[in-house]
N, C-alpha and C positions, 0 to 999 in steps of 0.2 A: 842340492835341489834348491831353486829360487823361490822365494815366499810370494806369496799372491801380488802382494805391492812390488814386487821388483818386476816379474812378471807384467805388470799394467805399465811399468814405465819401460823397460827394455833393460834396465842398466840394476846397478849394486848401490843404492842408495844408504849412506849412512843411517839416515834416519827417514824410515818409509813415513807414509801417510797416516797409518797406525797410530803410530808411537806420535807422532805431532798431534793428532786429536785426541788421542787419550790425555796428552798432556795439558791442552787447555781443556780439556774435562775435571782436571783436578786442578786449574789453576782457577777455576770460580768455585769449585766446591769447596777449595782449602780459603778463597779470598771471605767465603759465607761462615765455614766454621773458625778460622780464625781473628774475623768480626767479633767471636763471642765469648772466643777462650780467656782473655783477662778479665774479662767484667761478668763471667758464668758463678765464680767465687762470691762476688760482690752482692750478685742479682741475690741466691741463696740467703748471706747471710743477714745481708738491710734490708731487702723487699721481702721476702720472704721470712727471714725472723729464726732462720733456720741457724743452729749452733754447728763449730766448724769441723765438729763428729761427725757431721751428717756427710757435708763436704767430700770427705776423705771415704763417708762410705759407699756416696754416689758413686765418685770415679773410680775404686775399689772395683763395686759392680760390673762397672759400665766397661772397665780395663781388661777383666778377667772375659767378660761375654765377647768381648771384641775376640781376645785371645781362642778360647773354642769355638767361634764359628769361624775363622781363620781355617785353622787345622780342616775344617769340614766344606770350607769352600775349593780349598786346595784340592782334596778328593775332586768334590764336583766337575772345578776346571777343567779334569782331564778323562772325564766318561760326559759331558753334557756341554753344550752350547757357550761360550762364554761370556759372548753381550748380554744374552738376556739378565745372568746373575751379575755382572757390572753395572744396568741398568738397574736393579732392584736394589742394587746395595746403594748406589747413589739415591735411588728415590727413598727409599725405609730415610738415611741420613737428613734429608732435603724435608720429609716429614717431620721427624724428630723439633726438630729447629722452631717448628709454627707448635707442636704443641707444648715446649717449653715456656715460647712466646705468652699463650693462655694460660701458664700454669698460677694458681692460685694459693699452693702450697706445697712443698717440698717433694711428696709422691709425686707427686702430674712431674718433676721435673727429674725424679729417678725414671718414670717411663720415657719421656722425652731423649732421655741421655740412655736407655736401654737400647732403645731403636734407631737412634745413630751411631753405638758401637755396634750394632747386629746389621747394620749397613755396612759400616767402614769393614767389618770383618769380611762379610760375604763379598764384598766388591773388590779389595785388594789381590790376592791372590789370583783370580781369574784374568785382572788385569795387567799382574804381574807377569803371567804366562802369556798371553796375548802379546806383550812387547819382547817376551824373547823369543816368540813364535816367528814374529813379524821381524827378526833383526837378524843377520847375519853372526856367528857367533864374536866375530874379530871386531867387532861393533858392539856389542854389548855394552859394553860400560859406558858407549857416549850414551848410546839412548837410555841407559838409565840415567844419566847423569841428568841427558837434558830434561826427563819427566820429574826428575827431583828438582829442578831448578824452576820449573814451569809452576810446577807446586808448590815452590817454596816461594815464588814470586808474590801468589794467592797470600801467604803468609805476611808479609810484608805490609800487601797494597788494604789486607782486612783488617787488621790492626788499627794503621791509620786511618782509614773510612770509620771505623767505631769510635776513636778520639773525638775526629771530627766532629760525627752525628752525635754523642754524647753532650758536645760542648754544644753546639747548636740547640739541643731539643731537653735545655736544661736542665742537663745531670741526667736526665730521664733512662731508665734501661731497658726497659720493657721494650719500646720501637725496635732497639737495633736486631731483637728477632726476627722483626716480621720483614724488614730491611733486607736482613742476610736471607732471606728465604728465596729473594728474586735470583742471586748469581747462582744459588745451589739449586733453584730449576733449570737455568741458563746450562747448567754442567748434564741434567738429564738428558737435556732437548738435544746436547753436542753428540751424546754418546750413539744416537744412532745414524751420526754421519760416520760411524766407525765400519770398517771393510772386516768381518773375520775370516781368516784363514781357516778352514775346517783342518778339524788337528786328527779328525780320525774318519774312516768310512763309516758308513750305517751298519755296512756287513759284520765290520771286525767283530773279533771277543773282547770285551772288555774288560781293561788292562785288570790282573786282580788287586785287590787293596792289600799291599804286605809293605811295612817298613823297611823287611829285610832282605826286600829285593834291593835298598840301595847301594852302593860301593865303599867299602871302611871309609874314602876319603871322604867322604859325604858325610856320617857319623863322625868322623875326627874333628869335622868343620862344625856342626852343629853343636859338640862337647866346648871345645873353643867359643863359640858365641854365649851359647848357652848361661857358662860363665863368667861372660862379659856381662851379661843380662842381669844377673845376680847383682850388679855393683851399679848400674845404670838404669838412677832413677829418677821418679817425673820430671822435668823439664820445670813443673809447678813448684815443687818444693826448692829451686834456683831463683825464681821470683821471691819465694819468701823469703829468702837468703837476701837479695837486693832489696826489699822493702826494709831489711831486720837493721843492714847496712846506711838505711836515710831518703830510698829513693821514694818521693809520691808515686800516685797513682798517673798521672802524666809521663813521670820521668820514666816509671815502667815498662807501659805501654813504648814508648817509643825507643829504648833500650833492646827490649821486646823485638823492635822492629828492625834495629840492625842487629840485633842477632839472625835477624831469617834474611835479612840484605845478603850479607855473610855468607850464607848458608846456600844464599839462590847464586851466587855469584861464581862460587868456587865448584857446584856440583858439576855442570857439565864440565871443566878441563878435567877435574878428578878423574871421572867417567875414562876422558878423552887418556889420560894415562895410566890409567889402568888396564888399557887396550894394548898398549904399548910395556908397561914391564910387568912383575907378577902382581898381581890383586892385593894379594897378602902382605906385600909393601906398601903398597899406599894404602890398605886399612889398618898396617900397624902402624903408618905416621899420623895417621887419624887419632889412633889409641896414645899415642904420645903426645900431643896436644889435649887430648880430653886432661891427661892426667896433671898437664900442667896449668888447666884452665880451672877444675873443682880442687886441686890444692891451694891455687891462687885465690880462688873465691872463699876455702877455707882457710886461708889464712887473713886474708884481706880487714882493715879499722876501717876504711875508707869508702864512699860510696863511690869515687873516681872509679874504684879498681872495676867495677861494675862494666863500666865505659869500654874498659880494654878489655876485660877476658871474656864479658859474653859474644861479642864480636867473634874472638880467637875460638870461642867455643865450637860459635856455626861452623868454623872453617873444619873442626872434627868430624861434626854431622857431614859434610858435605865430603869429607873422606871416607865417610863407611858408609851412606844410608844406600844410594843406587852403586854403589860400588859392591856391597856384599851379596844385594840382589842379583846381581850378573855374577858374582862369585858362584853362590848356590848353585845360579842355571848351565853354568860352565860343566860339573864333575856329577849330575843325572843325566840320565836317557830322556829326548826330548817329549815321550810319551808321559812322562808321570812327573814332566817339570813343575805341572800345578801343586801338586801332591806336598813335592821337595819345595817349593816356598812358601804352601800354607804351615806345612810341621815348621819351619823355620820361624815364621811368623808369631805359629803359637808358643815356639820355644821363649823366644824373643818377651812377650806380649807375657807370658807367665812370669816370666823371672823380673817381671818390670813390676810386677805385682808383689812378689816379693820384697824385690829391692824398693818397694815404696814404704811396705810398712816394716821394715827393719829399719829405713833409714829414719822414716815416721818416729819411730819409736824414741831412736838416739839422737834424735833432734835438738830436743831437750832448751827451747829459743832462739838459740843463735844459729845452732847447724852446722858450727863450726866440724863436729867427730867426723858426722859422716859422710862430709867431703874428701875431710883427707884420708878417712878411709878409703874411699873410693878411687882417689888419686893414686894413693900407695897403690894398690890392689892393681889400679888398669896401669901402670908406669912397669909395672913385673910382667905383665901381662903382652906390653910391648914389645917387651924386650926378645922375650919368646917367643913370639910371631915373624919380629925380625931379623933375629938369629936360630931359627929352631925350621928353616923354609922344608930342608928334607920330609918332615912329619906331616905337613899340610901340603906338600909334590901331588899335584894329580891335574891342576890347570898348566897349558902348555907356556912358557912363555915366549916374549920376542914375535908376537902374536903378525904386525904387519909387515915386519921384515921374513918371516915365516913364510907368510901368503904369498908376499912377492915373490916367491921363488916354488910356488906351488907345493907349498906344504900342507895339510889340511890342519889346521887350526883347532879343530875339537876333541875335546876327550873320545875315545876310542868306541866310547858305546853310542857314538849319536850319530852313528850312522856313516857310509863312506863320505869319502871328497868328494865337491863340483867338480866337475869334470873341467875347467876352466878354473885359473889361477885367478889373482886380486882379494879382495880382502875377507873373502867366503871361507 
């Protein structure tokens, strides 16, 4: 069956109208919040006076709330509307930001940062779904690729906009709030040029909420990530590795930024081949590069090494971030796909929470342990992903040479084939 956007154009479009507008809906919402991610630490602890306890217990918070409204958007997405809760999770986020902006002591800015993970939570997942709603299933991993690349662009372009305005409005941190606040309205006002597919009738019953309606392969995948998640932690605790290593707060920020260069560059081809062989190879070459990026960083004297491997790092993200997404959506039923990437999310989103303060813990100033902890751990971890493919068998592969010859391309429970070959 053709999705509403193919249906408007006549033809099988890689990437509907959908998936391009949701994508620069998070390419000003991530350009706003990643404006403020280097200098959020900084605001806290010299404007604010706040000790770097507090720091770890904001994002603690603000990590774990994201993680359970996830899980509960994912529900949502698939018994309820999904713009509207896309809409709300970008505004709650788009608020957060101005009342950080005001904050005058350390609580106003745990609230500020409560209501942008209870955005980012509620808005992902519905959105998640919406672009595999909207994509053909043999297409999947470009359009994620591309909404990771679009996003990751955001990542990039907000960074240096905060260097910038930093150096300009003398050292000042406060402004770049209320700054980032204009492109994270700009991201609301996109979202209802968004088309949704209605995913279900008025009539129907509604799907019931059970886990155990999913397929083992589904569970085998989430056990597997799950534990990837355990060992993969903040992003933040990598900057204090390159600051511990020599870099300032310039050299950061803009290291910072070719990491997400990186990161935006490679996601859509990933995407694009991951369409073409199985999933589970290119997120175990992902997971092979991670391992040899946080060994490298723990082993590294140098702040050069900074240079090379957070670059190499993005190139990881951008093999598993839209690549696992279109994994997940591959092996459920497309009625409860919300469901299957909010639980994901919050698998994900929990063990990140762990792996913060265990790695938190064995830090201990340099950070050295629990890098190569983390190295060893996902390097095994590779290996089993890339030799072990029987155990995670359940997405088809040879996806466009398949189509071509009028094969249906979907796991067996999402429903018959188009009646018509190409890339459906």
């Amino acid at each position: 069956m053709q999705t509403a956007d193919e249906q408007a154009t006549g033809t099988r479009p890689h990437l509907s109208p959908t998936v391009r507008v949701l994508s620069w809906v998070s390419f000003f919402q991530d350009t706003a919040s990643e404006m403020l991610y280097p200098v959020l630490p900084i605001f806290l602890t010299t404007v604010l006076g706040a000790p770097v306890a507090i720091v770890g217990l904001i994002e603690g918070i603000a990590e774990g709330t994201a993680s359970v409204m996830k899980a509960l958007a994912g529900r949502l997405a698939d018994i309820r509307r999904r713009r509207p809760l896309v809409a709300g999770g970008y505004g709650l986020s788009s608020l957060g930001k101005l009342v950080i902006g005001f904050a005058g002591a350390w609580p106003v800015v745990l609230v500020g940062r409560f209501a942008d993970r209870v955005g980012k939570g509620l808005r992902g997942p519905p959105r998640d779904a919406m672009i595999a709603d909207a994509t053909a299933p043999a297409a999947r991993g470009r359009a994620f690729g591309f909404h990771r690349a679009a996003d990751t662009a955001g990542a990039v372009v907000g960074p240096l906009i905060g260097l910038g305005l930093y150096e300009v409005m003398g050292h000042r941190i406060r402004p770049l709030f209320f700054v980032a606040f204009v492109p994270a309205a700009v991201s609301v006002v996109l979202i209802f040029l968004v088309h949704e597919r209605p995913h279900r009738d008025e009539g129907d019953e509604l799907p019931v909420w059970s886990l155990q309606g999913f397929p083992a392969r589904y569970w085998r995948l989430m056990a597997f990530l799950g534990l990837f998640a355990l060992v993969n932690f903040s992003d933040a605790l990598l900057i204090l590795r390159a600051k511990h290593l020599g870099l300032g707060f310039a050299a950061i920020v803009l290291v910072y930024a070719l990491y997400n260069l990186s990161y935006a560059a490679l996601s859509y081809p990933a995407g694009v081949l991951s369409d073409r062989v199985p999933r589970r190879l290119v997120f175990g070459a992902g997971l092979a590069v991670f391992a040899v990026a946080y060994a490298g960083l723990g082993l590294a004297r140098d702040g050069v090494w900074v240079w090379v491997l957070l670059p190499l790092y993005g190139c990881y993200t951008a093999l598993t971030d839209g690549v696992s997404r279109a994994w997940v959506a591959d092996v459920v039923a497309g009625e409860v796909v919300g469901t299957a990437l909010g639980t994901y999310a919050a698998f994900s989103g929990a063990g990140a929470v762990i792996a913060g303060v265990w790695a938190g813990l064995a830090w201990q100033g340099s950070g050295t342990t629990p890098l190569l902890v983390s190295g060893i751990v996902v390097a095994v971890l590779a290996v089993v992903l890339l030799a072990g493919g029987r155990v995670f068998d359940g997405e088809l592969t040879g996806r466009v040479e398949w189509a071509a010859e009028g094969w249906d391309s979907r796991p067996a429970d999402q429903g018959p084939a188009p009646a018509e070959g190409g890339t459906g």
